[in-house]
N, C-alpha and C positions, 0 to 999 in steps of 0.2 A: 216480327217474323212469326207466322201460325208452323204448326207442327208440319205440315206437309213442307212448305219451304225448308225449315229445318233439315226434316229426312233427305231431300234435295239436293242441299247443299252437304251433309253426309254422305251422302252418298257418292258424288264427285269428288271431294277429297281422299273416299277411299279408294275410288279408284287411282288417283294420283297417285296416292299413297304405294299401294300395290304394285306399280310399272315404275315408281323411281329406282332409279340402281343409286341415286345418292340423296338425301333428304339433310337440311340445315337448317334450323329452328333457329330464328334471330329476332331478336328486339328492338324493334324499328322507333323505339320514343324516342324524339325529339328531331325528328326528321319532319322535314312539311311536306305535303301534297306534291311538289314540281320534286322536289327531293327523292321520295319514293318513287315518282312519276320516271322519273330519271333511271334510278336503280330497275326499275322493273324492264323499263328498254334494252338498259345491258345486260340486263340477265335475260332477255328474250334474244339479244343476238347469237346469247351464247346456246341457245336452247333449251333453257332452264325457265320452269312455272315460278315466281313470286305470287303465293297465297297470304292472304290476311284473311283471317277468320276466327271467331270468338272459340275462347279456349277450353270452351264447355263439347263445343259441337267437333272440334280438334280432338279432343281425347276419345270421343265415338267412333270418330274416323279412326285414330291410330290402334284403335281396339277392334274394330269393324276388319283395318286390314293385319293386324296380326302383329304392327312396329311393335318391339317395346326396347323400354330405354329411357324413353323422350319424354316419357309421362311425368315425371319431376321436371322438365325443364319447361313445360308451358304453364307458365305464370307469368302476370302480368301484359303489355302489351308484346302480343308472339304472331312470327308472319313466318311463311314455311319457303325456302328455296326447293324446286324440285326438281333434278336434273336425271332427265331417263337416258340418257348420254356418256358425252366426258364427264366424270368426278369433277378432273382438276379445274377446268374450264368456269366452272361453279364456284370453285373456290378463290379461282384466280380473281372476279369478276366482286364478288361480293369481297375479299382482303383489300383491293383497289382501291373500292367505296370505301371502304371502311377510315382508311389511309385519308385520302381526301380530308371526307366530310366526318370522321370520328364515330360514325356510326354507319349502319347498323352495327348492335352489337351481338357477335356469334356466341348462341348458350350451348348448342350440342350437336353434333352432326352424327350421321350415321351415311358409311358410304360400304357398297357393298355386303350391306347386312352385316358390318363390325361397327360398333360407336367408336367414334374418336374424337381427342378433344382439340380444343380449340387453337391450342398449337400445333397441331398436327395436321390440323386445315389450313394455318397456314406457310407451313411445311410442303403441303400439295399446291400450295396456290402457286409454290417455286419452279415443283416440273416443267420442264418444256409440255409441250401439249402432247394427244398420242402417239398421232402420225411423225412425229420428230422422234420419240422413244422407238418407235418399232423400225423409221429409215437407223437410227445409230445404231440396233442391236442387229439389222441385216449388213451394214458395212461392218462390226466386230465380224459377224460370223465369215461375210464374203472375205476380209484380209486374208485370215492364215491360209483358206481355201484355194486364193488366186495364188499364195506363196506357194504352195504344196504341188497347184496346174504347173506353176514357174519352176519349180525344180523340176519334176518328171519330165518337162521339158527341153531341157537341160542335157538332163542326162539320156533321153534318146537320142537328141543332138551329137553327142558326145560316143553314143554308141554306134549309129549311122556312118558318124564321119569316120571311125575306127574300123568298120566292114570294110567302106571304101578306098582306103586307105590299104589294107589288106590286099582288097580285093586289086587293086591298082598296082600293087608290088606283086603278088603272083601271076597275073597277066603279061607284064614287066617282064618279069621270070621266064616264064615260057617261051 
């Protein structure tokens, strides 16, 4: 690889870098070609980049785009998850594999500009996904709301039927 390829391939990673809302730095030895080949499918269903790239040209990028954190954890064989998306999605996808085939193995993740470790990615891989988190937190809020229409309802009911009522006994009356 000459210097221009280098910068190249720098330069696309940083921009990765810069537009992930979650990055996950895993260690793919011992995984074969169909193996990876595999993982990179599911992590592209979910919407997420699987990069492999030497960890010299990795630490240019993560300096290039401003990460840090991650700079102790690229050693050795390191491949980058990048999800500009769902977090959890990412995490679900890549704990799955893991599950399976005992590997990749997760060294450090950063989601939303906080580092978190590796239990706590797979902690995120449990959420439901988003659209499930934001329907349950509009059906919390819609319950007491529909209860509150349901009473007010109620009791205009109640107050209607008691004019008429009234009104039906002084009519009566007259």
């Amino acid at each position: 690889m000459n210097r221009t390829e280098k910068q190249t391939a720098i330069d696309a990673l940083t921009a990765k870098l810069a537009d992930a809302r979650a990055i996950y730095v895993t260690d793919y030895q011992g995984l074969t070609v169909g193996k990876v080949t595999d993982l990179r499918r599911r992590l592209h269903k979910a919407g997420v980049d699987y990069v492999v790239v030497k960890n010299t040209l990795a630490l240019r990028a993560l300096k290039a785009a401003s990460v840090s954190g991650l700079d102790t954890h690229v050693t050795g064989p390191t491949a980058f998850a990048l999800s500009q998306g769902d977090a959890a999605a990412a995490a679900k996808v890549l704990t799955d594999f893991a599950k399976e085939f005992e590997k990749p193995a997760l060294k450090a993740a950063i989601v939303d500009g906080r580092s978190i470790s590796p239990e706590q990615v797979r902690r995120l891989a449990q959420l439901p996904p988003r659209d499930v988190l934001l329907g349950e937190l509009a059906g919390a809020l819609q319950g007491p709301l529909a209860g509150f229409v349901g009473a007010l309802t109620g009791l205009l009911s109640t107050f209607v039927g008691a004019v008429e009522a009234l009104h039906a006994q002084r009519s009566s009356a007259a």
